[in-house]
N, C-alpha and C positions, 0 to 999 in steps of 0.2 A: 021176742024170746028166742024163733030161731035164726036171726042176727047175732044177738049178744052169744049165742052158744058157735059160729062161725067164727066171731073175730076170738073168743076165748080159745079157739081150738088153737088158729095162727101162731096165737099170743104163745101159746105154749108150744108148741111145734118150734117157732122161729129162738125161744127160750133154750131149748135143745141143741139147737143148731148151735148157738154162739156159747156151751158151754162145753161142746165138745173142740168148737176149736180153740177154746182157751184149753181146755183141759191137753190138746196134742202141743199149741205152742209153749207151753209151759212146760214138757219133754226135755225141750231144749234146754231149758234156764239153767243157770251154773250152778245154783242151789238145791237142785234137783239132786236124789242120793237113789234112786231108783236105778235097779239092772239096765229095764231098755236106756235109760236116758243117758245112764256109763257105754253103754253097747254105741249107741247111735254116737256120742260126743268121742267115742276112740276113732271110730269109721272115717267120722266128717275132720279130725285132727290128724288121722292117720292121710288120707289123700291129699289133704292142704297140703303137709309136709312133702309129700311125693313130688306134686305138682308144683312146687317150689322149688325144688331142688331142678329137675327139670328145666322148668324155664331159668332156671340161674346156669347149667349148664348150655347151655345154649345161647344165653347174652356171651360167655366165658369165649365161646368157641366160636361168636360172632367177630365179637370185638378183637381176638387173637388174628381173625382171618383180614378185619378191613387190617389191623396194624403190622401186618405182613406184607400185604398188598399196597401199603402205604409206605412201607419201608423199599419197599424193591422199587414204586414207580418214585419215590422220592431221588434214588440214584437213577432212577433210567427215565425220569420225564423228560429231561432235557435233549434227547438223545431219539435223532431220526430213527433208527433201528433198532427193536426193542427183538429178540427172540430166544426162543426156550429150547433148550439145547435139551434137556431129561428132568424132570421134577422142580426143584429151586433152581436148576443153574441156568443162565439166561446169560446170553449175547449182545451187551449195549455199546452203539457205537453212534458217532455223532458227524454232523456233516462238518470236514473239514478239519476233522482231529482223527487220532486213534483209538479204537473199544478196546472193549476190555470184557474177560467171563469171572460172572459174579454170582453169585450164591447166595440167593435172597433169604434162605435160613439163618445163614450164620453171620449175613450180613458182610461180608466180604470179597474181596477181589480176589480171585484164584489165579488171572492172567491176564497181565497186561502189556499193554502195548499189539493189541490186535488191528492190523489195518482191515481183513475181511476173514470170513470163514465160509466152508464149502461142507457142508453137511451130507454125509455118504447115501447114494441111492438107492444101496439097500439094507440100510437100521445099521450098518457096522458101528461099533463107539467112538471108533476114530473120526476125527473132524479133520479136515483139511486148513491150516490158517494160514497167512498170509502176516510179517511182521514187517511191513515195508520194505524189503529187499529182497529175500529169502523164505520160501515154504518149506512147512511140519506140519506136525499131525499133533493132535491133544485128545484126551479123552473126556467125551462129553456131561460123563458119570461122574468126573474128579476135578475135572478141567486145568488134569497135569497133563504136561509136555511129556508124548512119549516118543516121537522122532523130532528128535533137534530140528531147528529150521535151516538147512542147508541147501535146497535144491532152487536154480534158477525158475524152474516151473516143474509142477506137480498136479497130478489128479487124484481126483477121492476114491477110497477104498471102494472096491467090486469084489463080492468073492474072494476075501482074505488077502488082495493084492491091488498095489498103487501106484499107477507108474509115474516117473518123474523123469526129470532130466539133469541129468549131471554130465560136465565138460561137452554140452552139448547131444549124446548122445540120450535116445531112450532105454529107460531102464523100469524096471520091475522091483516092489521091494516087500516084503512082508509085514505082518504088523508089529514086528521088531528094529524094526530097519534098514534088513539085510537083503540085500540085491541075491534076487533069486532065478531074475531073470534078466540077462543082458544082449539087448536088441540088435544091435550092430546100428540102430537107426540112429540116423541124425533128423534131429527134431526141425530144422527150416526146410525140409522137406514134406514134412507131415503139419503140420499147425492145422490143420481143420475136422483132425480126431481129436477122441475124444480118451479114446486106450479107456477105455473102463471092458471089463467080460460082464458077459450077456448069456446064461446057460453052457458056461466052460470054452467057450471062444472070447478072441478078441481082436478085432478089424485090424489090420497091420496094412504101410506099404510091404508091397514085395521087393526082393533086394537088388533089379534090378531097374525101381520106379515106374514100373509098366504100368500098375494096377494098383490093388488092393488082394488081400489075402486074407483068412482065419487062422488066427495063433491059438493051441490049447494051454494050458497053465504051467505046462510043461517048457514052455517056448519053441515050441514045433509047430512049423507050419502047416495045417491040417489040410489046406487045400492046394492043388497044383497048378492049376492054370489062373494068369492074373484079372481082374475083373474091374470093371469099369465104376461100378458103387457096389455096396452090400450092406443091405439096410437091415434090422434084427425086427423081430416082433415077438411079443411074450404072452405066453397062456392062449392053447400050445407054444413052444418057442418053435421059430419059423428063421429061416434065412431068405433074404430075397437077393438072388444076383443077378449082375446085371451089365452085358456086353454088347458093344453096339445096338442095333434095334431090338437086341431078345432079351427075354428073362427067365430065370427058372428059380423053382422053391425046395429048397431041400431044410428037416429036419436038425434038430440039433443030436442026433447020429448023423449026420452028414449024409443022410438018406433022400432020395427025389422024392421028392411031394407032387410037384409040375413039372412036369418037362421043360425044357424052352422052348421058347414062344416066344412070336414076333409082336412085338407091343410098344405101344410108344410110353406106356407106364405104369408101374405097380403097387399098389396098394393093398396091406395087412391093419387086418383092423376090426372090432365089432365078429368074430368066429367068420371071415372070409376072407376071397383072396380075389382082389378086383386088378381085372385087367384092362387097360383102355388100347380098345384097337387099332390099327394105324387109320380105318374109315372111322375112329373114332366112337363108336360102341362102347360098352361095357360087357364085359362079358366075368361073370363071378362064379370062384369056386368056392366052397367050403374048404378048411382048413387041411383037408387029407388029400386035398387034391381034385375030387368028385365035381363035373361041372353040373353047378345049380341051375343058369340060364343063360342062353349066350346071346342075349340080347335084352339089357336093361337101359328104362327111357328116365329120365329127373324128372319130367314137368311134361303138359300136354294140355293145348289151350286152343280154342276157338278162335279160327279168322275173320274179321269182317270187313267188308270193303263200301265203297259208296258208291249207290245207285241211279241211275238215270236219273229217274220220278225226280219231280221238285214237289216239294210240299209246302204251306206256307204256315205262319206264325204269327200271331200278334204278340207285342209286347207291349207290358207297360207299367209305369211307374209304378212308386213304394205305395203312393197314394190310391191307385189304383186307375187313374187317368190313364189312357189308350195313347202310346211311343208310337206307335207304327207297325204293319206289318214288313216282315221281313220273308224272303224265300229259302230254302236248304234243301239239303239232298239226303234225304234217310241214309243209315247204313241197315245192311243187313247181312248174312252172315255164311261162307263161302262154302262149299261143299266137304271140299277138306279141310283136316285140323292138323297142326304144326306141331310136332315132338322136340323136345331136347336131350340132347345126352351130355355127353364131358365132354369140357371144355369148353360148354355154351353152343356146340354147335347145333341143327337144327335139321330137320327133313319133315317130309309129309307125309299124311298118315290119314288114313278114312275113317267116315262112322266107324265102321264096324272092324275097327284096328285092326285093316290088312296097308302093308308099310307101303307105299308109294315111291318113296324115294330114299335113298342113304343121308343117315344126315353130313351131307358134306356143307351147310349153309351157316354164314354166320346170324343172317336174318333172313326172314320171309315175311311177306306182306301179300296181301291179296289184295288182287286192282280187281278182279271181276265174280263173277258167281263160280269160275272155274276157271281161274287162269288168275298166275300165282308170279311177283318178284320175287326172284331170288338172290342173293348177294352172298359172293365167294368171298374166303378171308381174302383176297386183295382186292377187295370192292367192286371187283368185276361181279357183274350183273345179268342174271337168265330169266327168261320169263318161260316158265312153264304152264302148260294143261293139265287137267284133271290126271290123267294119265303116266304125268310125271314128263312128257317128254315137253323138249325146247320146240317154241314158236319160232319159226325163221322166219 
């Protein structure tokens, strides 16, 4: 009896179950004339549609992107030099022939017969091209000609201005083509500038080939004494000049930043100002001048040399069978440690990094616990003490 009143109860409980979810899937049915079942079938009709549309936007916008991409490399696959000048316009050029700027939007050539292009160093629209004889400028937004190509040799725009050369001479011209600045220079004098400005200068010979000089935009020679190189650095901008063995740093105010200074070389780079000393040091300032440390090392490494002691070895085969003993000589490892600075050269230095020696060494070796090879850049050779001085 209370069996049959358990499984009765199931019977009816599980009876429940399965007529409520007929009674919800039948909500759905098309048939269905009921508020929710109108409510529910606009909800679930209203987001299909959304969501359709959607992804139909987005095949549109797929398919538009590969047939674009397929259009441009179909003209520029064949073509070693594929590059993008501003948005669609692109620079193809091929080995052994001449490029051309093409517009991968409208699917056309805007300029051809490009033998090279020189794209400006800093953002100008002006291009510099190259048409197998004669250099012009084009604009990379339009990739129209807007300085005809006339000039034997030309550089790219810096600061609203580009120098070139015509009838030999350097000149200056704007982004119209009008000669604003006229150098006196003859260019087979200069070939290993570059005439671009760098924070309102521009590296010029002086007019008597002595040197080098800084021109402002103006064409005025800003500085007066000639100088051996003058190299630029950006963010701060920095001049670095540089006269027989000295150097000094001035400002783009043409202000001293460094004095001169007797150095074998200078380096602007990373917010400092390194100097390599003639004993070959580093010695670095910050960018205003301020010396940081006047004595920085690259590397610094433990010597070890070989020992009296002989010690012995077995060896033996893969198999594990017994080769033989053999005899050796430990290393172990010398009181002083070896520093390097620039230009590889080398000196000695103790535990407790007080310097020992200059590094005037191209190598060091330790032959004992305290007694050191040393070898000058002409391979002349010193044997030093802990001490630093020479064994005679």
């Amino acid at each position: 009896m209370k069996q049959d009143s358990k499984k009765s109860v199931l019977s009816r409980m599980w009876g429940g179950v399965c007529k409520g979810f007929r009674w919800l899937i039948g909500q759905f049915g098309y048939g269905r004339k009921g508020v929710f079942a109108r409510i529910v079938w606009g909800v679930f009709a209203s987001s299909a549609a959304v969501f359709m549309l959607c992804l139909a936007v987005m095949m549109v916008v797929r398919t538009y992107g590969c047939y674009s991409r397929g259009q441009h490399w179909r003209y520029g696959r064949e073509h070693s030099l594929n590059v993008q000048l501003a948005g669609d316009i692109y620079y193809h050029h091929a080995n052994g022939g001449q490029g051309y700027v093409f517009d991968a939007a409208k699917k056309e050539k805007l300029l051809e017969d490009v033998q090279w292009i020189a794209p400006s160093v800093d953002g100008d629209s002006l291009v510099c091209f190259c048409d197998g004889s004669k250099r012009g400028f084009f604009n990379k937004n339009t990739g129209k000609v807007v300085v005809s190509p006339a000039y034997e040799t030309a550089w790219v725009f810096s600061q609203g201005l580009a120098g070139v050369v015509e009838n030999g001479i350097v000149k200056f011209i704007d982004r119209h083509g009008k000669v604003v600045i006229d150098t006196k220079i003859a260019y087979r004098n200069c070939r290993k500038l570059d005439f671009l400005f760098y924070d309102g200068y521009c590296v010029v010979p002086t007019e008597d080939g002595s040197g080098y000089g800084l021109m402002d935009r103006k064409g005025k020679l800003a500085t007066t004494e000639p100088y051996d190189t003058i190299l630029h650095c950006a963010g701060p901008a920095r001049w670095c000049l540089r006269r027989d063995s000295m150097a000094s740093v001035i400002d783009d105010s043409l202000r001293t930043v460094l004095p001169w200074t007797a150095c074998s070389k200078c380096y602007m780079g990373e917010g400092t100002i390194d100097l390599i000393m003639p004993d070959h040091t580093i010695r670095k300032y910050d960018m205003d001048g301020t010396l940081i440390n006047d004595f920085f090392v690259r590397d610094v490494k433990p010597l070890e040399y070989q020992t009296d002691e002989i010690e012995y070895m077995t060896k033996t085969y893969d198999d594990g069978g017994e080769f033989g003993t053999i005899d050796y000589h430990p290393k172990a490892t010398a009181n002083l440690r070896a520093y390097k600075v620039a230009d590889g050269f080398m000196g000695l230095i103790s535990a407790d990094g007080q310097i020992v020696t200059k590094p005037l060494y191209k190598h060091i070796k330790a032959v004992g616990e305290d007694l050191y090879l040393c070898t000058f850049s002409n391979r002349d050779k010193v044997i030093l003490n802990g001490e630093g001085a020479a064994v005679r």
